[in-house]
C-alpha positions in Angstrom: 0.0 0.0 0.0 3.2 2.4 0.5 2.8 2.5 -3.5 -0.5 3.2 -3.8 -0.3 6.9 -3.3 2.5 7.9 -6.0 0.8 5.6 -8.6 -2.7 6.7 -8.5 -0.9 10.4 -7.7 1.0 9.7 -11.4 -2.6 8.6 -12.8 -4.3 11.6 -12.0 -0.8 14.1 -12.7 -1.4 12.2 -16.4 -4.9 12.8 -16.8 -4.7 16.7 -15.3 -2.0 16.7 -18.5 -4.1 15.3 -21.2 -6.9 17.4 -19.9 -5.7 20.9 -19.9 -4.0 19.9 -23.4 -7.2 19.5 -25.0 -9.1 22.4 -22.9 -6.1 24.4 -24.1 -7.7 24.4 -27.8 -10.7 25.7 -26.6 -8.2 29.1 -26.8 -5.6 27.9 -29.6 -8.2 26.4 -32.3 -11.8 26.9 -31.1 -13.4 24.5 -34.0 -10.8 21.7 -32.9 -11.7 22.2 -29.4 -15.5 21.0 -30.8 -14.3 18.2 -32.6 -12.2 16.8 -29.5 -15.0 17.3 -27.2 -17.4 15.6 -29.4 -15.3 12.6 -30.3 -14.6 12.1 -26.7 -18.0 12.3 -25.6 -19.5 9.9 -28.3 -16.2 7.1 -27.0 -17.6 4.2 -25.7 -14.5 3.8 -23.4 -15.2 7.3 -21.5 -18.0 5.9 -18.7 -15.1 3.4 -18.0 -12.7 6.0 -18.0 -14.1 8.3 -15.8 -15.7 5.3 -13.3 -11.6 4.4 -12.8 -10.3 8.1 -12.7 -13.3 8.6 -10.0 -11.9 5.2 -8.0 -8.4 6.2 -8.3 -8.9 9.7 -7.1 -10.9 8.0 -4.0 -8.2 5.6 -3.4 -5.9 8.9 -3.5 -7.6 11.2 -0.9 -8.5 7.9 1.7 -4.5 6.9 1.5 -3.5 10.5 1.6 -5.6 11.6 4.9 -4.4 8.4 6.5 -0.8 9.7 5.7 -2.0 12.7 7.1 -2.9 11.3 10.5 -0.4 8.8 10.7 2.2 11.3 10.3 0.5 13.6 13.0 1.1 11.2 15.3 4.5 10.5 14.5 5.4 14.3 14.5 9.2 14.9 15.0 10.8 12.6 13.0 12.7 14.1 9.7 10.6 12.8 6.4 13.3 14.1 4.0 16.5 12.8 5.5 19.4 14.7 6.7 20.0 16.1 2.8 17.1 18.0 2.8 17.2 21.6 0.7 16.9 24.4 3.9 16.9 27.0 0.8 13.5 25.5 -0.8 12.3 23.8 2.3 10.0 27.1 3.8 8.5 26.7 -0.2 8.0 22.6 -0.2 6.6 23.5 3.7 3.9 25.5 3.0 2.4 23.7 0.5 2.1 20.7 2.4 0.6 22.7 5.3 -2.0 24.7 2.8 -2.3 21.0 0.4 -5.7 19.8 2.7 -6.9 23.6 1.4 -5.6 23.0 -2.0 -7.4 19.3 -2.2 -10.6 20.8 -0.7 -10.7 24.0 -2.9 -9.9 21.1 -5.7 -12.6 19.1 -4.9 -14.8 21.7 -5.3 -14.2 22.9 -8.3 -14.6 19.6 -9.5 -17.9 19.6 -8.5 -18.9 22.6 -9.6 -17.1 21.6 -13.2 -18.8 18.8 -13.7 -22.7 20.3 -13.1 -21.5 22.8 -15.5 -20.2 20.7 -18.6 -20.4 17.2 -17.8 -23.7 16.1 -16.1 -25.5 18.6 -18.0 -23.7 18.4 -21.3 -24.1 20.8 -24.1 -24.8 19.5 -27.4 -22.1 18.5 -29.9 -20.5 21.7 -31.0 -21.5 24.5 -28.1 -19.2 23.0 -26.0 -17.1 26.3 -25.9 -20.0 28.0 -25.9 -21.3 26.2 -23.0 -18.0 27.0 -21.4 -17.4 30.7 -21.9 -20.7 30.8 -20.4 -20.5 29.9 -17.3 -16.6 31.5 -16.8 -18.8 35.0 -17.4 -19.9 34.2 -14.1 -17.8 36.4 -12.0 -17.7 33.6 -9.2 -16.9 30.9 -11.8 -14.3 32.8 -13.0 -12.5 33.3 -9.7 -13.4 29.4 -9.0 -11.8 28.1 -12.2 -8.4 30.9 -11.5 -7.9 29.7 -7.9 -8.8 25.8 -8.1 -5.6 26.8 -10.7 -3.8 27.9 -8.0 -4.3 25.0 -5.4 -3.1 22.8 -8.5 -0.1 24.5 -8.8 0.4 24.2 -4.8 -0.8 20.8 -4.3 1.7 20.0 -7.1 4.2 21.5 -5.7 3.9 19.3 -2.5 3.0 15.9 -4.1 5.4 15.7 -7.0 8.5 15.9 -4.9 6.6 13.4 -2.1 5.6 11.0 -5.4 9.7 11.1 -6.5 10.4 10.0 -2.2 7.9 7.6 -2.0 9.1 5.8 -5.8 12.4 5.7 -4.4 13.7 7.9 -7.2 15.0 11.3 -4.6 18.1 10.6 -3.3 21.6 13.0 -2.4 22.9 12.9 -6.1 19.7 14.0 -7.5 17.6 16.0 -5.0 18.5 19.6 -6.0 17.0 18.3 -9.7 14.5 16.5 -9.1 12.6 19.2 -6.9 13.8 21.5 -9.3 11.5 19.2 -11.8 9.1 19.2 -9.3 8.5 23.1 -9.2 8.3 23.9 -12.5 6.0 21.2 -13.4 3.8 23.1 -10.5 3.9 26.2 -12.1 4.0 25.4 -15.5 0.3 23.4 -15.0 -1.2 25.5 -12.1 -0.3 28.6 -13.8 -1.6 27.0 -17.3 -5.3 26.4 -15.4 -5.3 29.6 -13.8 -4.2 31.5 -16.9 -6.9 29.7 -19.4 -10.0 30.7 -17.7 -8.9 34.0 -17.7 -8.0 34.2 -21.3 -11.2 32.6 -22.5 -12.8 35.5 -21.0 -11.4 37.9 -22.1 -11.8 36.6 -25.5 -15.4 35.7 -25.1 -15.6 39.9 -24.0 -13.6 40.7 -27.1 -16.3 38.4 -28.9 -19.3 39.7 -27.5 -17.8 43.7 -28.1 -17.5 42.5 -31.6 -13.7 42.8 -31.8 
């Protein structure tokens, strides 16, 4: 079980990947960003898909809160070993203290996501429409920029805990490896925040008939 948490961590790192790659046409190449969402809403394999992401993400949040206490009450021991970076430490420290805020806020915006495109689909080509809807909510909008900040943190935490846990961090290759870590953090969590704010500005540029 001492796996369990980087694997289904890597599963749902891949799928945040795949995801924001194709919500990332909805700005690049609107009428691609149709056809992608209609292909993968007509697959046969995405009830599956999303039944297993949902399980795995489960599995993920049960094994991560037990961490969570288990390590509570084993407070005062070193997780990191003696080679710990103090320079990036106060960083890699304050998202693990904010990541039960960053997985709540997450969790939320999931929710709110799904009502808004997935339980109550649009048809087959106003899926950008659909979309650029509900981020002219002022509230949806600020939802969709900061569940993109909580990824970023919660990134920022659990990538450098998945390297530990697969054995991969060690002396030689710490300094790189949470390097790694970071930028994949900000490079995704700045990519979700970022989109959502784009999209609205070009659905205002749209709708001012720029």
């Amino acid at each position: 079980m001492a796996q369990a948490i980087p694997i289904t961590a890597a599963i749902l790192i891949l799928f945040v990947l795949a995801h924001g790659l194709g919500a990332s046409l909805a700005l690049l190449d609107p009428a691609g960003f149709e056809s992608y969402a209609t292909a993968l809403h007509h697959a046969p394999w995405l009830p599956p898909l999303e039944l297993t992401l949902a399980l795995v993400g489960l599995i993920h949040l049960a094994l991560t809160l037990q961490r969570v206490i288990t390590n509570r009450r084993a407070r005062g021991t070193a997780p990191y070993g003696l080679w710990r970076s103090r320079r990036l430490q106060p960083l890699t420290a304050l998202a693990g203290r904010t990541a039960p805020f960053s997985g709540a806020l997450l969790l939320l915006f999931l929710a709110v996501h799904l009502v808004q495109l997935r339980w109550h689909r649009p048809g087959d080509g106003l899926e950008r429409q659909a979309l650029l809807l509900a981020l002219a909510s002022p509230w949806a909008l600020g939802l969709y920029v900061l569940a993109g900040v909580a990824l970023g943190i919660h990134l920022l935490h659990g990538a450098e805990s998945l390297f530990r846990s697969l054995g991969w961090l060690d002396e030689t290759n710490a300094s790189g490896l949470r390097l790694a870590s970071r930028a994949l953090a900000a490079l995704i969590g700045g990519g979700f925040a970022l989109l959502p704010l784009a999209l609205r500005a070009t659905g205002a540029l749209a709708g001012a008939g720029f």
